[in-house]
C-alpha positions in Angstrom: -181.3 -65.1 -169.4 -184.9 -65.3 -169.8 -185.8 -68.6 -172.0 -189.4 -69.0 -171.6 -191.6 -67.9 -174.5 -195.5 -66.7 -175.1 -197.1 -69.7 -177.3 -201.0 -70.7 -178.0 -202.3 -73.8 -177.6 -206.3 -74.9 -177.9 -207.6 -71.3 -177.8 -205.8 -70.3 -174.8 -202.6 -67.4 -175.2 -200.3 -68.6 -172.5 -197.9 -65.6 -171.7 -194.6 -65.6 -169.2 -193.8 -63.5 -166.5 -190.7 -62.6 -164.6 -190.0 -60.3 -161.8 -187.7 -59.3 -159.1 -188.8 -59.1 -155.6 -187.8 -58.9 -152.0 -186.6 -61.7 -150.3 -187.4 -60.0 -147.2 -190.3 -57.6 -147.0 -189.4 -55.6 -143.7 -185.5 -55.6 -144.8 -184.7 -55.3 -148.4 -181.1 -55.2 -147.8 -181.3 -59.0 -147.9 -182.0 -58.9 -151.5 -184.4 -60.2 -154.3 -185.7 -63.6 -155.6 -186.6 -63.8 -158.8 -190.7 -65.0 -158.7 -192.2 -66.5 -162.4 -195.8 -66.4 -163.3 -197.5 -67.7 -166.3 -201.1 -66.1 -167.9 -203.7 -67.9 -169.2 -205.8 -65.8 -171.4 -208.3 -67.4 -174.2 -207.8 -66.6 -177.5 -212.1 -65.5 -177.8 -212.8 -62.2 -178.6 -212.8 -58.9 -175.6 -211.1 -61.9 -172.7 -208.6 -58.9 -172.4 -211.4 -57.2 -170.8 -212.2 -59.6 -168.5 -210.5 -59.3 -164.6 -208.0 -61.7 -163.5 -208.1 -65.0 -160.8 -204.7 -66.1 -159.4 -204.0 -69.3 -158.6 -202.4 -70.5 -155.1 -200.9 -74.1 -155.6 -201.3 -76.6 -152.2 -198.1 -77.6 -150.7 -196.2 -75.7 -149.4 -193.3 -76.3 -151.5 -195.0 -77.1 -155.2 -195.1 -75.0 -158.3 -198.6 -74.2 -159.8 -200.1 -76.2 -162.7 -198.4 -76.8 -166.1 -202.2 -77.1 -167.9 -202.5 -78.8 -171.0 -205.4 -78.5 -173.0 -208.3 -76.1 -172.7 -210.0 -78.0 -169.3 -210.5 -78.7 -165.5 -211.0 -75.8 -163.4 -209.3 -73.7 -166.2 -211.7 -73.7 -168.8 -214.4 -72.7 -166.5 -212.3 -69.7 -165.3 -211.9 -68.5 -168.5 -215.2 -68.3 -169.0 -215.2 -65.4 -166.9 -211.4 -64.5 -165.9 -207.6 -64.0 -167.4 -205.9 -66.9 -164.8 -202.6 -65.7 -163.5 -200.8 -69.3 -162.7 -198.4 -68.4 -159.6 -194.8 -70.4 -159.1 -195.0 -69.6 -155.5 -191.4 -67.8 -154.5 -188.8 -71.6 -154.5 -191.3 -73.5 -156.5 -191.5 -74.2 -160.0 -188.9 -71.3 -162.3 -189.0 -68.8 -159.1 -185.7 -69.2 -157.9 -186.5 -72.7 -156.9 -185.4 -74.1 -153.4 -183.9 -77.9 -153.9 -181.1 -79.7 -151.8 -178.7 -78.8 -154.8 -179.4 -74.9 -154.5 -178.7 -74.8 -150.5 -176.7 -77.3 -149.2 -174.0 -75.1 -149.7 -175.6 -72.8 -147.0 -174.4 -73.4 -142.9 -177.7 -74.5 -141.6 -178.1 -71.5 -139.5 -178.3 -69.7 -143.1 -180.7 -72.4 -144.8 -183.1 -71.5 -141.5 -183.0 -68.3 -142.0 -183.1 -68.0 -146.0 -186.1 -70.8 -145.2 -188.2 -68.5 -143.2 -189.2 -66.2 -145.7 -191.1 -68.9 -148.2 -194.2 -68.7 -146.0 -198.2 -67.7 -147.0 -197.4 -64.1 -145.8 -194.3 -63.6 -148.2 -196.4 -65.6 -150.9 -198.8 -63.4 -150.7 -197.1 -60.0 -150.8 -195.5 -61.1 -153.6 -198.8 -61.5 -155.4 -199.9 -58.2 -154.1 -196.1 -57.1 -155.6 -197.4 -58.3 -159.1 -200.5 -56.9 -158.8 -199.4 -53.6 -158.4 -197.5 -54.1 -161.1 -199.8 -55.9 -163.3 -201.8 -52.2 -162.6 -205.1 -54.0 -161.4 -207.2 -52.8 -159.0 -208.5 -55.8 -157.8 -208.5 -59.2 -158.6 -210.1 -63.1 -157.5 -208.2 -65.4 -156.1 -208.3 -69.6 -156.5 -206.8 -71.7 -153.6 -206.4 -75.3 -153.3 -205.1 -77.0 -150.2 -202.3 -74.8 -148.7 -203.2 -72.3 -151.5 -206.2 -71.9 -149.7 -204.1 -70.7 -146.5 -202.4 -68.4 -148.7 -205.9 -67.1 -149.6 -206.9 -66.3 -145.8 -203.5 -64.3 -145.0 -204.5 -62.4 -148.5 -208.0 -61.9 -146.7 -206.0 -60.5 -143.8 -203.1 -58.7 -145.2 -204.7 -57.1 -148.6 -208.4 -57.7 -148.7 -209.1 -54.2 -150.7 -207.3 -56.2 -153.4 -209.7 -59.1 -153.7 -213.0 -59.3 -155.3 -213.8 -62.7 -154.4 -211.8 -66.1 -153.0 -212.6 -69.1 -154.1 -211.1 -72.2 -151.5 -210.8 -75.8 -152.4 -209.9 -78.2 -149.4 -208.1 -75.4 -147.8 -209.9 -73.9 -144.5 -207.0 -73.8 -141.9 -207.0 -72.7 -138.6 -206.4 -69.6 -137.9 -205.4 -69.7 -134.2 -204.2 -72.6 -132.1 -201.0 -74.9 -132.0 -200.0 -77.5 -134.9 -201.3 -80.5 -132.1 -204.9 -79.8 -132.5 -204.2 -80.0 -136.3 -202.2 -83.1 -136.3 -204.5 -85.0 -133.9 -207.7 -84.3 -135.8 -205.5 -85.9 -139.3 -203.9 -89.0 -137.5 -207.5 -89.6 -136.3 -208.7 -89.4 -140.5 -205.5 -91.5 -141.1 -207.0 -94.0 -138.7 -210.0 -93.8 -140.0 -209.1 -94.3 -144.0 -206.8 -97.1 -143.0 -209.6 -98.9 -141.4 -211.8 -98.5 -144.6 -209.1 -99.6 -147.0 -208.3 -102.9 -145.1 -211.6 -103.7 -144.7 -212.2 -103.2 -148.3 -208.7 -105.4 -149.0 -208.6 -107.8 -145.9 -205.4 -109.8 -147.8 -203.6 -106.3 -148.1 -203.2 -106.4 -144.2 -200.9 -109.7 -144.2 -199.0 -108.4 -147.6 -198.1 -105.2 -145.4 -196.9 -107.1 -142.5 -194.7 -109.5 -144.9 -193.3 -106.1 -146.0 -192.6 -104.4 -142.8 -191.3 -107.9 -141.5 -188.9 -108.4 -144.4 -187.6 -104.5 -144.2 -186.8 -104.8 -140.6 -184.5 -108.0 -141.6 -183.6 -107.2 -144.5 -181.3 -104.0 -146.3 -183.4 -103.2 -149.3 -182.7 -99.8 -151.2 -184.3 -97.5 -153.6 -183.2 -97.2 -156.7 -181.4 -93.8 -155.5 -179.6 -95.7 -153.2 -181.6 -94.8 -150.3 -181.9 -97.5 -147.6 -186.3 -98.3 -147.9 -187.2 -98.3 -143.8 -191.1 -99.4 -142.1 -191.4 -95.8 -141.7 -191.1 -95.0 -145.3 -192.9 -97.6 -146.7 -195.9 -96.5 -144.2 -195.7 -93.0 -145.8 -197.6 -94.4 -148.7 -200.4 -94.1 -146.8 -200.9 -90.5 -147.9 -202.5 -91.7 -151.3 -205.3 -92.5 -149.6 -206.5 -88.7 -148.9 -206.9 -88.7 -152.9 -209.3 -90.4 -154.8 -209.2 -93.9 -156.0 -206.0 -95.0 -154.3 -207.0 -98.0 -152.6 -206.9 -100.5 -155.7 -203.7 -99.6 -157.3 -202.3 -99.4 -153.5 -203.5 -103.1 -153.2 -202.1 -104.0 -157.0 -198.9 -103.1 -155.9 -198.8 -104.9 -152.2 -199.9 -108.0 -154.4 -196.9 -107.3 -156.7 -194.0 -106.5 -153.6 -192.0 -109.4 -154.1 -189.9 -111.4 -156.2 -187.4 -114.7 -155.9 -184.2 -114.0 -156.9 -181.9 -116.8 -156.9 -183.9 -118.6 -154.0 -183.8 -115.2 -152.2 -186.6 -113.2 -150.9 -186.4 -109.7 -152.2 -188.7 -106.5 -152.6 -189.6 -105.6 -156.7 -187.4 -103.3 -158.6 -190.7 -102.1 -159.2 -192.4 -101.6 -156.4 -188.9 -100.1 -154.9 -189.0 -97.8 -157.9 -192.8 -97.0 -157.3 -192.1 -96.0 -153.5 -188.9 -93.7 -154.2 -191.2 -91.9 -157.1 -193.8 -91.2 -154.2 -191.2 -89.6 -152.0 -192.0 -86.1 -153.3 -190.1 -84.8 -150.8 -187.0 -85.0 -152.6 -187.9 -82.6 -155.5 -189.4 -80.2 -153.4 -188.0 -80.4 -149.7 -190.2 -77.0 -148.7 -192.7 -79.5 -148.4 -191.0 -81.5 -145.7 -189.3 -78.7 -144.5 -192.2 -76.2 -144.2 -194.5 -78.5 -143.7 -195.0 -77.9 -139.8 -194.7 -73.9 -139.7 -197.9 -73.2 -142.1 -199.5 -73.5 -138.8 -197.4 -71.8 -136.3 -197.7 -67.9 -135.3 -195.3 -67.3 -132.0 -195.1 -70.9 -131.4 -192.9 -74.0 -132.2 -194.2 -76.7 -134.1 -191.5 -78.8 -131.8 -191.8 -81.5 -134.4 -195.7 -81.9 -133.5 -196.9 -85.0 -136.0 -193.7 -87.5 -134.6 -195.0 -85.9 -130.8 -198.7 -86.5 -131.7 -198.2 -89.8 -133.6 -196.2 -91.2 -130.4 -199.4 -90.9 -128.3 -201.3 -93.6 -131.3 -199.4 -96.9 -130.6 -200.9 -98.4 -133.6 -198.5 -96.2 -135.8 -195.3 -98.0 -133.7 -194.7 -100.9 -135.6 -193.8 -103.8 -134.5 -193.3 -107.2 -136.3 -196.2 -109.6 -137.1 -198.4 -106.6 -135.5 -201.3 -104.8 -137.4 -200.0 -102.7 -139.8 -201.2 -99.2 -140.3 -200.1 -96.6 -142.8 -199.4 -92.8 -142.1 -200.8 -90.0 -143.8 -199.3 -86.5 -144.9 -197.0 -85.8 -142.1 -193.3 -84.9 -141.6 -191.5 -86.7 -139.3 -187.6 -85.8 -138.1 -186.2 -89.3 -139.1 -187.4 -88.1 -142.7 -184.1 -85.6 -141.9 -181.6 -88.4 -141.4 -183.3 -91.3 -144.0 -184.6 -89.0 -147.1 -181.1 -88.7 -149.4 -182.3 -85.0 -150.1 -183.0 -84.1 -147.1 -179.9 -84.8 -145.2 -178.3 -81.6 -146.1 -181.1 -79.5 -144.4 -181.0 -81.7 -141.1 -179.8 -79.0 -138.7 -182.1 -76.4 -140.3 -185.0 -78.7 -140.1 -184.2 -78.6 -136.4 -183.8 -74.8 -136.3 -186.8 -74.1 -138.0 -188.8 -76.6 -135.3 -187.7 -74.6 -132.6 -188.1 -71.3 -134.1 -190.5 -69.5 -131.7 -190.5 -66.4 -133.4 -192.7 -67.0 -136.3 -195.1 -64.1 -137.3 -198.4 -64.0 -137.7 -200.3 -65.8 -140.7 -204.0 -64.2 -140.2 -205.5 -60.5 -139.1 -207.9 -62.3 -136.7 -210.2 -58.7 -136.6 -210.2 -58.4 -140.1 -211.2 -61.8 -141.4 -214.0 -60.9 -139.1 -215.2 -58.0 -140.7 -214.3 -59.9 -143.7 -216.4 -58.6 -146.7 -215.1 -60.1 -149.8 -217.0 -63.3 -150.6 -215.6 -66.3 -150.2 -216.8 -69.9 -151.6 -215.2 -73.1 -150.3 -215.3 -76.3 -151.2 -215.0 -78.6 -147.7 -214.6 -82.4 -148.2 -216.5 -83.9 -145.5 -213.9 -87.0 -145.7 -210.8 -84.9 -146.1 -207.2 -87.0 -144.9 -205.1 -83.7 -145.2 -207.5 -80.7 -144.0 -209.7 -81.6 -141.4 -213.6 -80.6 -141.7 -214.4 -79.8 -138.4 -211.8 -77.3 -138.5 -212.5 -75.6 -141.7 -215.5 -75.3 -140.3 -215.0 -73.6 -136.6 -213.0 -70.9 -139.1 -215.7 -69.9 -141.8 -218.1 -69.4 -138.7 -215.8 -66.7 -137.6 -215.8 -65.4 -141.5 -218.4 -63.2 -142.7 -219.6 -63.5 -146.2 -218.2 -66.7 -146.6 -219.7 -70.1 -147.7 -219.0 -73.8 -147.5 -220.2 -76.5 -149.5 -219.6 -79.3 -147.8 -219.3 -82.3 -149.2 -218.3 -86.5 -149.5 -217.9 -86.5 -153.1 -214.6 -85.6 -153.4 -211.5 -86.0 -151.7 -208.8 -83.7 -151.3 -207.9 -83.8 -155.0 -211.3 -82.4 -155.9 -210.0 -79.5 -158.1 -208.4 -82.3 -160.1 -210.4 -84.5 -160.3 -213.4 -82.3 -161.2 -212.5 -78.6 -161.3 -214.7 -77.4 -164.0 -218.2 -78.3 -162.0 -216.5 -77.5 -158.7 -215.1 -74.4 -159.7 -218.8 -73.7 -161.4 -220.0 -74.5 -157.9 -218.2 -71.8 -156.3 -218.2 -69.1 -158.3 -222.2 -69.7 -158.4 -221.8 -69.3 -154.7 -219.4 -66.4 -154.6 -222.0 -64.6 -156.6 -224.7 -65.1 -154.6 -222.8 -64.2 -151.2 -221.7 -60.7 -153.5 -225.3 -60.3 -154.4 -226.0 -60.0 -150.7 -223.2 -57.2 -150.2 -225.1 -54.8 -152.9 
């Protein structure tokens, strides 16, 4: 039963909408998933004129924006578009992938059904709604993974598009997972180095922590054994801006006596299992690896890559380093969520047979302007390899810039959105 409803809040008609599409674009036999989109129109007079920008969430595994209030990147799309807000297929109210609507599956049938929740179904299901939305063309907004789903649009559908607008999202289009994950556990080096410079004290509150896990059984509040590993994963709030301090407030805050006894915070337990996002959305964990692959394996390449940086092996009373946004196998065996999806993590590492992501020959001839935003200090999407891509991309810009970190749409989406469509219609002025 459908229970979501059109409303109007601050000048903006927000209208749902529902459809029914392939699983399985080359065999329909397998069925349909059930994708949900919400529209963002303002209220002003003749915005039912205007053409439409769809939003691609980062990720992989998140649902797009719930916006409240008429701001952020939003209000300056409206200024010139409708906004088509995108639960990408097992995010958000499209038939939304979770330990509790799979475990039920044998793991050779989570691997399978798992395959199909990639950027190239993503984005023929927006070209699906599209069609049926009876546009001819339409602009498209990426942030972070969204902005891979923007290039495989670019390279499946670009007679659809009339301009892409990227946000910390320039992947690589060719190439094995390593190259990716070596350039990031060199930023993660590099961000864990500024932060314990910044909070020299931080660096013996993280080793009392690590020390006192690997002595001592502390557990989440969801019953989860807490492990070194886990608690080093907090590391990937540093590729967001203004992380460092309340990082530091809550090292300062780890412990507490409890009858004479040494023992981690309810709090700062609580704090970490709230972090793990990976519960809620375990596409992002188990996905996490194949964005990148075409033919290939990932072959688990972040634990492979981070074995070759011995700073990352901790060991007690040695310097203690954070990780960054990786996914590790262990995560399959500690992560309560994630257990059931163990032996289809593992299938879906080995899988060799993944298609391909990107029409190298066509983003070449690429003619449909795109504007990117690349963060020069970027944790998660590495700037040197945005950039080897948009050289290959004509018609498409980069500004490049330390001002923001990945969470720039966030942060500041109105001026950096402003920025880019600026941009976009200066690169379309040169097409006329």
């Amino acid at each position: 039963m459908n229970h979501y409803c059109e409303f109007v809040d601050d000048g903006i008609k927000y209208q749902p909408h529902v459809f029914q599409l392939p699983l399985d674009y080359d065999d329909c036999s397998k069925g349909n998933i059930e994708v949900f989109a919400r529209s963002l129109t303002s209220t002003s007079k003749n915005a039912s004129d205007k053409p439409w920008l769809v939003y691609f969430q980062g990720g992989p595994g998140f649902p797009s924006p719930r916006q409240n209030g008429h701001q952020g990147w939003v209000k300056r799309a409206l200024k010139d578009y409708r906004v088509l807000l995108l639960d990408q297929r097992g995010t958000g109210n499209s038939s939304a992938i979770t330990h509790q609507t799979i475990a039920h599956l044998s793991p050779q049938a989570q691997a399978e059904y798992l395959s199909h929740f990639r950027a190239d179904n993503i984005v023929q299901d927006a070209e699906q709604i599209r069609q049926q939305f009876a546009v001819e063309k339409w602009a498209i907004l990426g942030q972070s993974f969204g902005g891979f789903c923007s290039l495989t649009y670019l390279s499946l559908f670009p007679d659809s598009l009339l301009r892409s607008y990227i946000t910390g999202g320039v992947p690589p289009v060719t190439g094995h997972p390593d190259v990716v994950y070596q350039a990031t556990f060199n930023r993660v080096v590099e961000k864990n180095h500024a932060f314990f410079k910044q909070f020299p004290k931080a660096q013996s509150l993280c080793q009392s922590v690590a020390n006192h896990l690997l002595e001592t059984e502390e557990y989440l509040p969801n019953g989860q054994r807490l492990t070194v590993e886990q608690f080093q994963q907090l590391g990937i709030n540093f590729g967001i801006s203004n992380s460092f301090l309340p990082t530091y407030y809550a090292l300062e805050n780890a412990f507490i006596d409890v009858n004479g006894t040494h023992r981690l915070r309810y709090e700062f337990l609580n704090r970490i299992m709230m972090e793990q996002s990976f519960h809620t959305h375990p596409i992002y964990a188990i996905l996490h690896e194949s964005i990148y692959c075409q033919g290939q394996a990932s072959d688990w390449s972040a634990q492979r890559i981070r074995e070759t940086f011995p700073q990352f092996q901790y060991q007690p009373n040695q310097t203690f380093y954070f990780t960054g946004e990786m996914v590790f196998p262990w995560m399959f065996s500690q992560y309560t969520n994630l257990v059931p999806l163990k032996q289809a993590a593992e299938l879906l590492a080995q899988k060799r047979d993944w298609g391909p992501l990107y029409d190298i020959e066509r983003l070449q001839a690429n003619k449909v302007p795109v504007s990117c935003a690349v963060y020069a200090d970027d944790m998660f999407v590495d700037m040197d390899l945005s950039r080897q891509t948009l050289a290959n991309i004509p018609n498409s810009a980069a500004w490049i810039t330390n001002e923001y970190e990945h969470n720039g749409l966030r942060v500041d989406g109105e001026h950096i959105l402003d920025k880019l469509i600026s941009m976009g219609n200066q690169l379309a002025a040169t097409l006329e």
